[in-house]
Biopython code that builds the backbone (N, CA, C, O; Angstrom):
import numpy as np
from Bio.PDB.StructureBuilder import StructureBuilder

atoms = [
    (1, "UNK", "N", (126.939, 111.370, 98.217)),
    (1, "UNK", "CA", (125.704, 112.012, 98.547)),
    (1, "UNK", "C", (124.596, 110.986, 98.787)),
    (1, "UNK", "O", (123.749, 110.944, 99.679)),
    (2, "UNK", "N", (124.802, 110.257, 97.865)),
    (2, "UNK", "CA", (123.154, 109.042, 97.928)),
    (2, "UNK", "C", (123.866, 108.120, 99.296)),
    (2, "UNK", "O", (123.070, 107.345, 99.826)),
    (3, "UNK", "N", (124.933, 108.145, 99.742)),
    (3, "UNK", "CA", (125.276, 107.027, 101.028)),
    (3, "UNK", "C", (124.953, 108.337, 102.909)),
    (3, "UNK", "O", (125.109, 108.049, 104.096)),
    (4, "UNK", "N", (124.535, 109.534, 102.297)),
    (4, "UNK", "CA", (124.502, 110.207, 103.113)),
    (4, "UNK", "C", (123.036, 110.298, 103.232)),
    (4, "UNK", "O", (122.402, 110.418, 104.280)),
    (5, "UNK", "N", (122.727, 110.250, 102.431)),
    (5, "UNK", "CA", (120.922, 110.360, 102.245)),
    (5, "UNK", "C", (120.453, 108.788, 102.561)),
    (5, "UNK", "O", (119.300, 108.673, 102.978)),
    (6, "UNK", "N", (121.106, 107.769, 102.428)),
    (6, "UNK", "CA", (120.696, 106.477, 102.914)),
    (6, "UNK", "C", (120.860, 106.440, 104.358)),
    (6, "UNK", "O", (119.908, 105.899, 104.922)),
    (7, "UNK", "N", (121.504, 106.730, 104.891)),
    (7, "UNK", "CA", (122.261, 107.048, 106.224)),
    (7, "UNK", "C", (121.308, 107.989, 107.174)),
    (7, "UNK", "O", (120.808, 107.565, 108.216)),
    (8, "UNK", "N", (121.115, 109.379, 106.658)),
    (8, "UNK", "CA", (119.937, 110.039, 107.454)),
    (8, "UNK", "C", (118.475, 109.702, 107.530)),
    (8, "UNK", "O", (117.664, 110.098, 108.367)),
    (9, "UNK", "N", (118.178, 108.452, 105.937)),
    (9, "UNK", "CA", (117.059, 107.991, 106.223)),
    (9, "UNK", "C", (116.880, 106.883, 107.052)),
    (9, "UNK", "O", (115.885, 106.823, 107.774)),
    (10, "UNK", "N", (118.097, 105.600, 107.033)),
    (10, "UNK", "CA", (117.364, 104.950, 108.114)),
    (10, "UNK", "C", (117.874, 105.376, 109.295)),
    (10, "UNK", "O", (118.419, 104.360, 109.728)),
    (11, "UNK", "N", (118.057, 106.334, 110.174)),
    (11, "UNK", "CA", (118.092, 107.311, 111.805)),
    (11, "UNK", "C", (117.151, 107.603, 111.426)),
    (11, "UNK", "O", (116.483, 106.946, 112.225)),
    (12, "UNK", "N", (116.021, 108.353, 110.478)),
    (12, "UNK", "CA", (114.795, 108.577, 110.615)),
    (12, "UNK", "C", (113.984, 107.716, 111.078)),
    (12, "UNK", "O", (113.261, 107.983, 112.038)),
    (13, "UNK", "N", (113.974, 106.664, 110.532)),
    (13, "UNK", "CA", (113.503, 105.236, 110.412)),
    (13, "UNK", "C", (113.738, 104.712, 111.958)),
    (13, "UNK", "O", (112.807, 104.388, 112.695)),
    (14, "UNK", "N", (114.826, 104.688, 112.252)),
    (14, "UNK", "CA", (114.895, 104.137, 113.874)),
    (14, "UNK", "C", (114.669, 104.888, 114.991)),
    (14, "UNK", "O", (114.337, 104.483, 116.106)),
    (15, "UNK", "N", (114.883, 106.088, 114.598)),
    (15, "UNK", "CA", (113.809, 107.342, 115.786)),
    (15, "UNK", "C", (112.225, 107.144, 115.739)),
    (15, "UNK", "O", (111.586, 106.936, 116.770)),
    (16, "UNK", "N", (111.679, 107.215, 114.583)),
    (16, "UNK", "CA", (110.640, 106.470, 114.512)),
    (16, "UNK", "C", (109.902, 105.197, 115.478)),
    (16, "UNK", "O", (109.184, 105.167, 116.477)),
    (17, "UNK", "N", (110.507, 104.221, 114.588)),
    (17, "UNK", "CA", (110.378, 102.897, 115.764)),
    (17, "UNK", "C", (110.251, 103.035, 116.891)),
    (17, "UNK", "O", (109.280, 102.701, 117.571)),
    (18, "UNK", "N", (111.923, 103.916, 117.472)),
    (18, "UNK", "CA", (111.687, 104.188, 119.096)),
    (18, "UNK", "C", (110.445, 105.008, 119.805)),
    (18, "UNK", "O", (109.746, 104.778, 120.792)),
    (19, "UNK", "N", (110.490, 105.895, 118.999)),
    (19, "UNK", "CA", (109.234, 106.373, 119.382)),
    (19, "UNK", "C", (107.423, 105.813, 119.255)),
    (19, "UNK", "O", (106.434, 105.975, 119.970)),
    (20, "UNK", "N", (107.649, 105.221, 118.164)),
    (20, "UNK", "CA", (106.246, 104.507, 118.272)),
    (20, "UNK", "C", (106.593, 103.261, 119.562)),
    (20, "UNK", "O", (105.720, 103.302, 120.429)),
    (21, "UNK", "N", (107.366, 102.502, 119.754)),
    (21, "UNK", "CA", (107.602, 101.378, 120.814)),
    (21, "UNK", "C", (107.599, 102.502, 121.948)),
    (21, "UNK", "O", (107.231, 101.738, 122.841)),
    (22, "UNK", "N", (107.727, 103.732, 122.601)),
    (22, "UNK", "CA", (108.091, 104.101, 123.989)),
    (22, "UNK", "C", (106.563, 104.363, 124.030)),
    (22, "UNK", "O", (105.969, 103.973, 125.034)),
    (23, "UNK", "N", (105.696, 105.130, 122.813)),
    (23, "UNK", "CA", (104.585, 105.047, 122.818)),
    (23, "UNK", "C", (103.384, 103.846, 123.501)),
    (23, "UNK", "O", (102.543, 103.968, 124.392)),
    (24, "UNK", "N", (103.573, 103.278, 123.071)),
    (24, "UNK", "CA", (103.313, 101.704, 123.115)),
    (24, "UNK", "C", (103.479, 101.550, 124.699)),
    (24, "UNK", "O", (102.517, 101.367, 125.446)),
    (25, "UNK", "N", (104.649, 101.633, 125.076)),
    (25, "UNK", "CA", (104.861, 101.559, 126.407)),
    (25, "UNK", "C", (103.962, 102.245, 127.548)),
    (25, "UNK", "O", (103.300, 101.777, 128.474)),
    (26, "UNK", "N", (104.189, 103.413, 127.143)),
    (26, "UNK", "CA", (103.279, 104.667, 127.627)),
    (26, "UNK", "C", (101.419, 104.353, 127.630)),
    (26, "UNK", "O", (100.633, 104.569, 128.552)),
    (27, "UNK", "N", (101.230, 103.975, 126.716)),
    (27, "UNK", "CA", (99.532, 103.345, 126.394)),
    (27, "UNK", "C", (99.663, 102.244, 127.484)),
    (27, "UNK", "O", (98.747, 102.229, 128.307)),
    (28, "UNK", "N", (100.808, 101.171, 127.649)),
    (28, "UNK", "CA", (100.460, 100.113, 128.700)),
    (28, "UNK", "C", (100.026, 100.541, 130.003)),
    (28, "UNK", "O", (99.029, 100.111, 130.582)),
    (29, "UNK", "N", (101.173, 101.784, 130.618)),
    (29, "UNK", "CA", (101.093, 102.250, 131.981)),
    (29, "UNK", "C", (99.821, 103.045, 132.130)),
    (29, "UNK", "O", (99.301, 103.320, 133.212)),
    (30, "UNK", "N", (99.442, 103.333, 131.129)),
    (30, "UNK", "CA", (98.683, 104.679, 131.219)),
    (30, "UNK", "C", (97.307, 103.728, 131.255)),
    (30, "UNK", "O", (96.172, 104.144, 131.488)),
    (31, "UNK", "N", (97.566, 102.798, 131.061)),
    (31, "UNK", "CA", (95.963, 101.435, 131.144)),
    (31, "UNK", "C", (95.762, 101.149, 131.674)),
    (31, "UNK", "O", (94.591, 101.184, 132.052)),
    (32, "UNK", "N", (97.063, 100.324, 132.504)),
    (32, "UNK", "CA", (96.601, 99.500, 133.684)),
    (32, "UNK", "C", (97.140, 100.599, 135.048)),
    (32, "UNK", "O", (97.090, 100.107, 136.175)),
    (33, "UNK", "N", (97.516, 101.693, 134.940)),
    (33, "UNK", "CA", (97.956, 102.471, 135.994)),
    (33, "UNK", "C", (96.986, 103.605, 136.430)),
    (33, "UNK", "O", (96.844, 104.139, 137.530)),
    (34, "UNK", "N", (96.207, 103.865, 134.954)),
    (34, "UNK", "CA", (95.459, 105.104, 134.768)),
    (34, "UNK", "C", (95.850, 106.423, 134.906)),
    (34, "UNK", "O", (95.199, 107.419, 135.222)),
    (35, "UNK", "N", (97.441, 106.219, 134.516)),
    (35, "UNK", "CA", (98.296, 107.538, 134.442)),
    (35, "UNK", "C", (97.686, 108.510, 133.588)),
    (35, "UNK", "O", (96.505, 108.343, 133.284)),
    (36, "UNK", "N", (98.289, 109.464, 133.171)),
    (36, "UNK", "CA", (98.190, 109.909, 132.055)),
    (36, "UNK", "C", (99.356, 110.218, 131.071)),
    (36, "UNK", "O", (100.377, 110.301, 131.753)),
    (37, "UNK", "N", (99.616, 110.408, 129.848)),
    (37, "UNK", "CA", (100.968, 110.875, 129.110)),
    (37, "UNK", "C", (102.226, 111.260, 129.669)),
    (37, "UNK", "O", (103.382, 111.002, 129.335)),
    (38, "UNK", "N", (101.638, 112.070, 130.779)),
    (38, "UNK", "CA", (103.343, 112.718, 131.029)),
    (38, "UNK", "C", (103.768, 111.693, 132.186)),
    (38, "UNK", "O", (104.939, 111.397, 132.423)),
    (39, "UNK", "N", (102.421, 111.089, 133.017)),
    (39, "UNK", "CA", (103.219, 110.258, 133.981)),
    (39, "UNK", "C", (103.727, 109.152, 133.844)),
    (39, "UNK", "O", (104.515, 108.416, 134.439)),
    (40, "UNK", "N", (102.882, 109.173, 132.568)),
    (40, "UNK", "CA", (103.563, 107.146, 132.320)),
    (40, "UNK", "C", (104.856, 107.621, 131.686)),
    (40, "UNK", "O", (105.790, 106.861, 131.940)),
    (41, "UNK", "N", (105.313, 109.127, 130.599)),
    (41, "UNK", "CA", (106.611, 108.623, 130.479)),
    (41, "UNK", "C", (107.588, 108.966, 132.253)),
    (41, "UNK", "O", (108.433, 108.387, 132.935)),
    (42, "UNK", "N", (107.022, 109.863, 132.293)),
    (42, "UNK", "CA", (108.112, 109.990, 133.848)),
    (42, "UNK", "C", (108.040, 108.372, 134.471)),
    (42, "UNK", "O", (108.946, 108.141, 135.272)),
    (43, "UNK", "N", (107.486, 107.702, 134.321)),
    (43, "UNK", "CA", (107.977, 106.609, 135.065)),
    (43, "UNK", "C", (108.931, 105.662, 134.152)),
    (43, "UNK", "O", (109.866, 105.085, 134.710)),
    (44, "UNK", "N", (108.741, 105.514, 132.944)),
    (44, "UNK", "CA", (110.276, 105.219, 132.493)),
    (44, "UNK", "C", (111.172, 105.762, 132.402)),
    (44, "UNK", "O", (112.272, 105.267, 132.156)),
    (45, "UNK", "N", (110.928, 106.931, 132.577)),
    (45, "UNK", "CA", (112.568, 107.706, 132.285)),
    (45, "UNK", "C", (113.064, 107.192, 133.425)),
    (45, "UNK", "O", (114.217, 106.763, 133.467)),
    (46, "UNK", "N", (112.100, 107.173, 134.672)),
    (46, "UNK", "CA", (112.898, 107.042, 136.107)),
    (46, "UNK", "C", (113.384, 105.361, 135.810)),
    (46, "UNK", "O", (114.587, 105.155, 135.972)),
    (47, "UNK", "N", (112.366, 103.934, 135.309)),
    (47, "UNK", "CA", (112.470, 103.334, 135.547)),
    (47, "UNK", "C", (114.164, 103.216, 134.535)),
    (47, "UNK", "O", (114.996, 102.549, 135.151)),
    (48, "UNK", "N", (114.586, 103.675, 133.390)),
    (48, "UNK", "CA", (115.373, 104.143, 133.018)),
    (48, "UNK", "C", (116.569, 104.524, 133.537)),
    (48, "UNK", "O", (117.616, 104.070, 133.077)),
    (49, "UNK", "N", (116.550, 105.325, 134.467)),
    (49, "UNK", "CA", (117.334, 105.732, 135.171)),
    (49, "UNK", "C", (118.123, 104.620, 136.032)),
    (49, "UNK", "O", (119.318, 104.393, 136.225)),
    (50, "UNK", "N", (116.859, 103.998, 136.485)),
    (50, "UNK", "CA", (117.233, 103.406, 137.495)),
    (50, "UNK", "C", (117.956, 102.185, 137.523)),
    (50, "UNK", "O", (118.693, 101.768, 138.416)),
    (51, "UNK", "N", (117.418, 101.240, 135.562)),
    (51, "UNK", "CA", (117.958, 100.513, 135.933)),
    (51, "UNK", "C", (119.703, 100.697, 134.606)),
    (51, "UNK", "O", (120.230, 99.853, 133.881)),
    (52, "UNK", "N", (120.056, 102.195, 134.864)),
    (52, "UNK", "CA", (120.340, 102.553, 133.668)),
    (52, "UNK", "C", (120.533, 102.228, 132.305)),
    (52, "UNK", "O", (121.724, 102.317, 132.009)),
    (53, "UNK", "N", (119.665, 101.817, 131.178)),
    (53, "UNK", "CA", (119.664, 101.717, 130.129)),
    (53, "UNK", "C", (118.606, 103.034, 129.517)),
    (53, "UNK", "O", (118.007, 103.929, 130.113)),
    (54, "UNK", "N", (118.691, 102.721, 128.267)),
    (54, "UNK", "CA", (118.108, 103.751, 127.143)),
    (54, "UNK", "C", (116.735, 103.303, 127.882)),
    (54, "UNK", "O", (116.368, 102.384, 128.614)),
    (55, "UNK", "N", (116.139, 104.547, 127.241)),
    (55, "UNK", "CA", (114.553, 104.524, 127.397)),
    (55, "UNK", "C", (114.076, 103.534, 126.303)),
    (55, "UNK", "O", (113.318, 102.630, 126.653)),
    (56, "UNK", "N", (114.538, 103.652, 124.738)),
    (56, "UNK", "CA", (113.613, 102.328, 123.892)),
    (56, "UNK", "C", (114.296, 101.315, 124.389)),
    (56, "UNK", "O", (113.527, 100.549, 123.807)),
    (57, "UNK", "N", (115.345, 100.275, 125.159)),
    (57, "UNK", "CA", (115.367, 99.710, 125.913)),
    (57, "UNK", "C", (114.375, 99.306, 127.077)),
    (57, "UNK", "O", (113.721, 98.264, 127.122)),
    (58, "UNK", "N", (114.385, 100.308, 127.991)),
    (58, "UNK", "CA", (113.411, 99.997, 128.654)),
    (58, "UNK", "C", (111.958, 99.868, 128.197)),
    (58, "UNK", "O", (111.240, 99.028, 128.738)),
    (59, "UNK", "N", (111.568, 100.526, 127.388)),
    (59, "UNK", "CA", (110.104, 100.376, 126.602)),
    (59, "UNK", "C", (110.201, 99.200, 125.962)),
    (59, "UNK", "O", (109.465, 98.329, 126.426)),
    (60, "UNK", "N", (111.138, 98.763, 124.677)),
    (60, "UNK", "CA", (110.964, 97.490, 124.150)),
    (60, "UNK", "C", (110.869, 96.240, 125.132)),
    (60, "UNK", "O", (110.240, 95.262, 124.727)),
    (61, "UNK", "N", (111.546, 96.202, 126.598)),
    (61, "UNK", "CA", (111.203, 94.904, 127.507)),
    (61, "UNK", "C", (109.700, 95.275, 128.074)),
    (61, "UNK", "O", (108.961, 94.307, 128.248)),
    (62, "UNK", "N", (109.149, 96.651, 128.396)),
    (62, "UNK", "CA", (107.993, 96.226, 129.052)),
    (62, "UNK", "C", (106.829, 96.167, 127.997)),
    (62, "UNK", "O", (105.653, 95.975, 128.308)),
    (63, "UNK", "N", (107.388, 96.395, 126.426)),
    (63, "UNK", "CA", (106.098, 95.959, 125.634)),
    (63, "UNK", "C", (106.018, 94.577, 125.299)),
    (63, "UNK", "O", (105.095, 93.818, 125.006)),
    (64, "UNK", "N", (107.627, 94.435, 125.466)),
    (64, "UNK", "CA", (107.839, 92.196, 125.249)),
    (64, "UNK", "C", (107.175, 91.832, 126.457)),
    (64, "UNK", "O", (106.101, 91.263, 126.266)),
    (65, "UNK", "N", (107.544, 92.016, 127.775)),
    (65, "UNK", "CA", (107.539, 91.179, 128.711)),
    (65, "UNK", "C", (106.507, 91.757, 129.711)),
    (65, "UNK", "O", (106.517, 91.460, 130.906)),
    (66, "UNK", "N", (105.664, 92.558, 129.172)),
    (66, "UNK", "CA", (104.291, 93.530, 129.974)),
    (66, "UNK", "C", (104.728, 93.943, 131.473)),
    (66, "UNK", "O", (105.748, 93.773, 132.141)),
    (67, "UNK", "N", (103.835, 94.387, 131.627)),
    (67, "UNK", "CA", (103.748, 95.406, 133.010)),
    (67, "UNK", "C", (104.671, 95.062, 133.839)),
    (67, "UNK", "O", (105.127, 94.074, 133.262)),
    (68, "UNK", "N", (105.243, 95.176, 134.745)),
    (68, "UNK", "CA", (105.823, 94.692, 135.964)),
    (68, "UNK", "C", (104.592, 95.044, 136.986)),
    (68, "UNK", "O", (103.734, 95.921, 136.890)),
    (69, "UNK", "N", (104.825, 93.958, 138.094)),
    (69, "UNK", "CA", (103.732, 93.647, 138.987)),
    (69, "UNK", "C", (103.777, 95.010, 139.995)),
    (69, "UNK", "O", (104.789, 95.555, 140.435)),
    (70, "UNK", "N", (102.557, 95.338, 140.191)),
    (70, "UNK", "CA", (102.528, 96.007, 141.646)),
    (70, "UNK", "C", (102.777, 97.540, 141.377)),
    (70, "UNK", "O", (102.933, 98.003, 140.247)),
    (71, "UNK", "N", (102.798, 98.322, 142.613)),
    (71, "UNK", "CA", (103.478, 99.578, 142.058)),
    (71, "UNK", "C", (104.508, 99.792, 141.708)),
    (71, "UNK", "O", (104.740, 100.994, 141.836)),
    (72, "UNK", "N", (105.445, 99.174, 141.245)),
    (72, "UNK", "CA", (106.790, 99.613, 141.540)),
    (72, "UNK", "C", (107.207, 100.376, 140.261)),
    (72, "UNK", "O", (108.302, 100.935, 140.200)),
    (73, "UNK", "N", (106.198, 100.394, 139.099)),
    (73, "UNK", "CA", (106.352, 100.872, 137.971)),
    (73, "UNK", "C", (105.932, 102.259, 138.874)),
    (73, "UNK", "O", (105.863, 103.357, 138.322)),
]
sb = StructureBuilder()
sb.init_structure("model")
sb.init_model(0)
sb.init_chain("A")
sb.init_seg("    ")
for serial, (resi, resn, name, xyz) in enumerate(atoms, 1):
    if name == "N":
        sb.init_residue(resn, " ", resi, " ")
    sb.init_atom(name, np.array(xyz, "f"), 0.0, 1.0, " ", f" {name:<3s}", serial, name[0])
structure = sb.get_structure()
């Protein structure tokens, strides 16, 4: 029981993270793009898509390695 309860707490713990980091992401686009919430995530999901990996993937490189140039975000 206590290795099941250790177990569902840290997936709490790393849903978390992901979500505060896609956040994070979302505040970048939404700054320098002047998106708003739903568009900055639609553009990672797409950018996501596109270059297929996970979305906290794609969020953790553009909060390491900032914006990508131009529109292409």
């Amino acid at each position: 029981m206590a290795l099941a309860s250790a177990q569902h707490y840290a997936s709490l713990e790393g849903a978390l993270a992901s979500r505060a980091l896609i956040g994070q992401a979302e505040g970048m686009l939404m700054q320098r793009y002047g998106l708003d919430g739903r568009q900055a995530f639609s553009v990672l999901v797409r950018m996501s898509q596109h270059g297929t990996q996970k979305l906290r993937d794609v969020a953790a490189d553009l909060v390491k390695d900032g914006i990508p140039p131009g529109p292409s975000a």
